[in-house]
N, C-alpha and C positions, 0 to 999 in steps of 0.2 A: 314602479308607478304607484297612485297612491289607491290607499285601500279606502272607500267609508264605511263605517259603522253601522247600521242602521238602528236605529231605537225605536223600543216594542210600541205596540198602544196602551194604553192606560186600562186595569181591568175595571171592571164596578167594585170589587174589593178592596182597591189598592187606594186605603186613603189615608197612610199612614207617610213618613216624609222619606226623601233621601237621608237625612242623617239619620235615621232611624231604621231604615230597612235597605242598607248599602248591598247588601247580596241579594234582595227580592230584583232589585231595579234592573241589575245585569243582568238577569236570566230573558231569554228569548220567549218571545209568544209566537204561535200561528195567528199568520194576516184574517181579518174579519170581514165578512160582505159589509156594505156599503148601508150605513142605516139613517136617512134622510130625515130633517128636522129642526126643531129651534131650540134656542140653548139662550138660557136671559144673559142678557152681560149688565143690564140696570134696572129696578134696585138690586143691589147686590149683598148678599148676608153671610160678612163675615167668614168664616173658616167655613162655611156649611160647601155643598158639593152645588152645583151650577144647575139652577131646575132647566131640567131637559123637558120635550115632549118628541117623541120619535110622531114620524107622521107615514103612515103606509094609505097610497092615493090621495083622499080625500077627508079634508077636517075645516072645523070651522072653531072663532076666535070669540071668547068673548066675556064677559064678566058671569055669564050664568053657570047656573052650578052642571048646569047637562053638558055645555060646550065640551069641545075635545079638547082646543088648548085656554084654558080657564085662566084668568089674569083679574088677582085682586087688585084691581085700580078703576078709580071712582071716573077715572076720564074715559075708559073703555066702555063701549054699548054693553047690553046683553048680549047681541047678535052682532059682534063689530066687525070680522071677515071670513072670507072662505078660502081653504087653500087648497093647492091638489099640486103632488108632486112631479115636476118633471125630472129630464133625463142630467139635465145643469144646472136646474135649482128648483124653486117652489114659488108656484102661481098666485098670487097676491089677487084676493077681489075687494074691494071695500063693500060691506054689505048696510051701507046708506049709516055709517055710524058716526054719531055727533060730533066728533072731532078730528076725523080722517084717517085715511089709512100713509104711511109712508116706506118707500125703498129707497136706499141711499140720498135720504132729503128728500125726494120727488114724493106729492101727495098720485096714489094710486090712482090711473082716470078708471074710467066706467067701465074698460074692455080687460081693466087687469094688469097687475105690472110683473115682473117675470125677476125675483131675490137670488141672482145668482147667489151658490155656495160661497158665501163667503162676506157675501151681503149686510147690509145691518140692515134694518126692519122696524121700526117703530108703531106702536099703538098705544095712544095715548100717553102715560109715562112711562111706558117698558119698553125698554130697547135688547130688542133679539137681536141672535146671528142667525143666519139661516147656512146649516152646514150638513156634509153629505155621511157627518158619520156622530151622531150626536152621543154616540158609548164615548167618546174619548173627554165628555165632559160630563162624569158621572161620579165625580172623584173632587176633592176639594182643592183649593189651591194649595201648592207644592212649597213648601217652605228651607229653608238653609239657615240654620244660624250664622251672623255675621263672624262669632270669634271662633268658627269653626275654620273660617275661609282665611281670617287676618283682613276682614273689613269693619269696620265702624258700626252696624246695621244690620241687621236679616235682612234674605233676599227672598223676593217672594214671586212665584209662576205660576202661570196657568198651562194648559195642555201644550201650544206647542214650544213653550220654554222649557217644560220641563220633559219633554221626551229628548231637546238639547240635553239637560242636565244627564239624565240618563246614559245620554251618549257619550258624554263626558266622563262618567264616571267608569262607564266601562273600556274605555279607553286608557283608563290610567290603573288597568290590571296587565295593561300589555309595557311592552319595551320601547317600541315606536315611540319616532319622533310624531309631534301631532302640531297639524296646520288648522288653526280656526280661519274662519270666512265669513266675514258680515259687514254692513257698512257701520261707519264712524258710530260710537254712542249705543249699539246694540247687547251690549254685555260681555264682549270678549275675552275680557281679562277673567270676568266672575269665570267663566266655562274654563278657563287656562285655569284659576285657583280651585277648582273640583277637581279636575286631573292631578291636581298635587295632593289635596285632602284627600284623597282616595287611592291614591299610587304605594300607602302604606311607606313611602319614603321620609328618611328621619332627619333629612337635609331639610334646609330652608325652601321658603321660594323667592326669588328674585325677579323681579321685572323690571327693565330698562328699553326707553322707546331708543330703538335705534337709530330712527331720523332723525332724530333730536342731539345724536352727538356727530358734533363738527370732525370733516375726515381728520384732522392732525391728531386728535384727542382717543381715534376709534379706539385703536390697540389700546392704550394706557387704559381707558373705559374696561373695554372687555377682557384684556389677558391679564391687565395689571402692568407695574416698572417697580423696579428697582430705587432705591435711595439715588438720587444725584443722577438718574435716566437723562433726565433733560433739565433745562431754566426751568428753577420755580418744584420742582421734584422735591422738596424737602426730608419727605418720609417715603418708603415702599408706600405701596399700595396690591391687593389683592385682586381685583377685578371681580366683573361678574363673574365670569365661567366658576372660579376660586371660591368667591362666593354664595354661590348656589350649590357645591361640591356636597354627593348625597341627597339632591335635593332637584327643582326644579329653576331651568332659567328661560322665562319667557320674555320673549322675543317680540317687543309688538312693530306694530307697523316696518315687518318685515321689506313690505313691497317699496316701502320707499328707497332703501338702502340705495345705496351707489355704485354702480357700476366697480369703481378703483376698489372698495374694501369688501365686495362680494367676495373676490378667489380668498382673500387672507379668511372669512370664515370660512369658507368651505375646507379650505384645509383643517381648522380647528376640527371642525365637525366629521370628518373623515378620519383623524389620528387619533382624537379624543387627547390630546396635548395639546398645552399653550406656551410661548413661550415669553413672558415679562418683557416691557421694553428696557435693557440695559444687562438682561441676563444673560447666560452661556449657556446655555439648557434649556429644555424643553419641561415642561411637568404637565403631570398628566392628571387628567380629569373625570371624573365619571360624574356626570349632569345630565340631567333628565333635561330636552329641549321640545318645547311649546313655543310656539310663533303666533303671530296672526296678521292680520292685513282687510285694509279695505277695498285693496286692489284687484284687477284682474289677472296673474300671475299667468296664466296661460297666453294672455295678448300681451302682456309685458314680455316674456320671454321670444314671441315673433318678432316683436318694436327692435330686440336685441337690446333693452335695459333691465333685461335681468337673467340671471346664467340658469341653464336649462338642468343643469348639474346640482346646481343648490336650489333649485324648484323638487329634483325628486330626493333629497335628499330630506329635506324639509317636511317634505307631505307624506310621511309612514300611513299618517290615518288623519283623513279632512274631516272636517267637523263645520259647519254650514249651519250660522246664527241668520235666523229670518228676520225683517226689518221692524220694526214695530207696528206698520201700518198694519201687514200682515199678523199683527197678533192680538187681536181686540181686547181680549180677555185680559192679558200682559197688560196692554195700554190703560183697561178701567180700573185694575190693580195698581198699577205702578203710578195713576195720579190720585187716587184717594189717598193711597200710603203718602206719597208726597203734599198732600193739605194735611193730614190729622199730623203730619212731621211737624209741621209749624202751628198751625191750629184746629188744634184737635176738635173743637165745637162746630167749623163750620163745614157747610154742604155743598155740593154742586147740586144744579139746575139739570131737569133731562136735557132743556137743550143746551145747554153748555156742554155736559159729556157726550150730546150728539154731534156736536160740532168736533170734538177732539176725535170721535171717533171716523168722521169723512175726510178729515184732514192728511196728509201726506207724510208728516214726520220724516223729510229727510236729515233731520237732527235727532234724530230719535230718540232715546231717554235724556239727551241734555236739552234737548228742545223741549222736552214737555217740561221736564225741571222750570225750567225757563216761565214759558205758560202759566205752569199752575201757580208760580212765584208772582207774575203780572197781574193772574188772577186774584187773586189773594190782596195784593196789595192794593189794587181797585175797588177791592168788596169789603175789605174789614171797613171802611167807613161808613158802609152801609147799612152794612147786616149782618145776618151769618150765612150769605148764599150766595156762592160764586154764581154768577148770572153769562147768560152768553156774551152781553156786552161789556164785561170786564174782560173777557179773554184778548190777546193781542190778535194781529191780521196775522191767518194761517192761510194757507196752500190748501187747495182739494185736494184728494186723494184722486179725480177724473179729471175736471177743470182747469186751465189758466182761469183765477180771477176776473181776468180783463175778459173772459170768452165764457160767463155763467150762460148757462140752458135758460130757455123763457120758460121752462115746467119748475126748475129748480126758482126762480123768481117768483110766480106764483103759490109754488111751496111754502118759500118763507113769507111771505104776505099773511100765507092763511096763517100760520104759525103766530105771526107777529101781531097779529089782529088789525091789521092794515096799515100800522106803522112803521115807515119805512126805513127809519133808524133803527127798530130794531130788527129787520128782517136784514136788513146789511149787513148786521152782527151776530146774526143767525148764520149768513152765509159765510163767514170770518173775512168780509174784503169792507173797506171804508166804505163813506157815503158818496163819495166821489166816483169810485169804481161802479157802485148800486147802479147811482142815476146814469153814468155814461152807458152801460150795458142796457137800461131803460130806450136809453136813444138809440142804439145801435140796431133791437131790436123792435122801435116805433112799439114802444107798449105805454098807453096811460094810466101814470100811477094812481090816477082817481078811480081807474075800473079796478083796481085791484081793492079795492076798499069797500065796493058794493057787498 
């Protein structure tokens, strides 16, 4: 059955990288009490460690120098809120400050709004998390060189990426075969190419999507043929398994595979022998196997399209990449590194990166790619500042579009200074979508302008 790994927390010392402290990262810690708080995700500086402010009961927000959580920014009050910790997140009051208080978009009413863990937080141009353990961001972000892994690029994490990595990396001190889990676009492969950088193995790594190859072709693909196997066979061929020999062969999008060419791997995988199409023999292999999938692999195996035998065969040790939505930190890293890629002079807008950050990302790193690329190509003719309304129409992270909140409406108004073009693009749905939600829920857009 399959084992997981767990990966430690992050200490306040630990601010040095995975390629740099390969044996620090694998060592275990004792679990930590619960230390409740906010953690900036915008502005953000560079390599430095994520300003924290731990928060025990009760604090208050504001640009003065006495405040508990102290925020240089010229749009925050002296006195801009108060907060007090509850048992699922932290109590939001606006303390009557000139530009409002918000929780996920929604401007705070009078009585208080309640920042679930996990929450985003806004005052003025800072955008917080509000999280229940603010030690795991005490530490700066987590970096990989790219020609460490055989990418193009360094890969760069914040806290829960990189306690993946961690996982990862200690996983490729064992023998286990190892199954990643995450949806489409989340970093799979990266976490599969750590397991082999760190497996101290002298062999290659391989990766080949296995849905991608047509059943006639599977074997010839993965075991390899012979000269003159089939039409069109001109030369042998080696295969992945062959090819990876010494080495690692991942396996992506596992869950797709087929039904008919499932038992022919499991046998592979069971003998540790292939045998060529057009051979007499079998030859044997020693390969390090890493899979991965977007799938549900446990509800595939009840559907009965997928064998329950090469499910535990596969999962030695799972490995569980979280979405991007869930990773705020990730998400404000992985699209500043994606603008300064192309141009490095320009900036996002708070509320542009407030918008990525409500957003859903069921594309996750290639949707934002995407984005920040739409963005960019909208705003270099403006200026140098990606703006909310360059960004394309995104998904809430709570919402259908078509089913915005009247608090969340009123939100963006105040944000947008009662233009309603740009408060539609504040909310990432068109003007179309704005004004029908206006009807739907009989609000005049001229009050909101008062």
């Amino acid at each position: 059955m399959a084992a997981s790994v767990a990966a430690p927390p992050f200490s306040e010392s630990e601010a040095a990288t995975t390629e740099e402290c390969p044996d620090r990262i694998l060592a275990a810690t004792s679990p930590r009490p619960s230390r409740p708080g906010l953690v900036t995700l915008y502005p953000m500086h560079g390599g430095e460690p994520f300003p924290v402010w731990r928060i025990a009961g009760a604090a208050d927000v504001g640009r003065s120098s006495k405040s508990s959580v102290r925020l240089d920014d010229t749009r925050v009050s002296r006195r801009h809120a108060l907060m007090e910790v509850r048992p699922t997140g932290i109590l939001v009051r606006d303390a009557h400050s000139r530009h409002g208080s918000f929780v996920q978009g929604v401007n705070v009413p009078s009585e208080g709004a309640l920042a679930k863990f996990g929450s985003i937080v806004r005052f003025g141009d800072t955008l917080l998390l509000a999280t229940a353990d603010v030690d795991l961001y005490r530490v700066p972000p987590r970096r990989l060189a790219g020609e460490r892994l055989g990418l193009p690029s360094d890969m760069i994490a914040g806290p829960r990426l990189a306690q993946v990595w961690d996982q990862a990396a200690r996983a490729a001190k064992l023998k286990d075969p190892v199954l990643i889990l995450g949806e489409s676009g989340t970093g799979k492969e990266c976490v599969a190419r750590i397991v082999h950088a760190f497996s101290g193995l002298a062999g290659p790594f391989v990766g080949i999507n296995v849905a991608a190859v047509p059943d006639s072709l599977f074997e010839a693909e993965l075991f390899g043929h012979e000269r003159g196997a089939f039409t069109g066979a001109t030369t042998a061929r080696r295969g992945a398994f062959r090819e990876a020999a010494g080495g690692v062969l991942f396996l992506d999008e596992i869950g797709d595979l087929r039904p008919e060419v499932q038992g022919k791997l499991l046998r592979t995988l069971d003998l540790g022998r292939v045998r060529p199409l057009g051979a007499s023999r079998d030859v044997q292999v020693e390969t390090r196997i890493v899979s991965s999938t977007s799938r549900d692999l446990r509800e595939a195996c009840e559907a009965g399209t997928f064998r329950g035998d090469l499910w535990y065969r596969l999962s030695g040790i799972v490995i569980q990449v979280p979405p991007l939505r869930e990773r705020p930190h990730d998400l404000v890293l992985l699209a500043l590194a994606m603008m300064r890629e192309q141009a490095p002079e320009m900036q996002f807008s708070t509320d542009a990166l407030e918008r990525l950050l409500l957003s859903s990302w069921n594309g996750n790193a290639r949707q934002l790619r995407y984005a920040v690329s739409h963005g960019l190509d909208k705003a270099l003719a403006a200026g140098n500042q990606i703006s909310v309304e360059h960004l394309p129409e995104l998904d809430d992270v709570q919402d259908d579009p078509g089913q915005i909140s009247e608090e969340r409406i009123r939100a963006s108004m105040l944000k947008a200074g009662g233009v309603a073009a740009r408060a539609a693009a504040i909310l990432g749905v068109s003007r179309t979508t704005f004004y029908s939600s206006l009807n739907r829920l009989n609000i005049d857009v001229t009050s909101l302008r008062r």
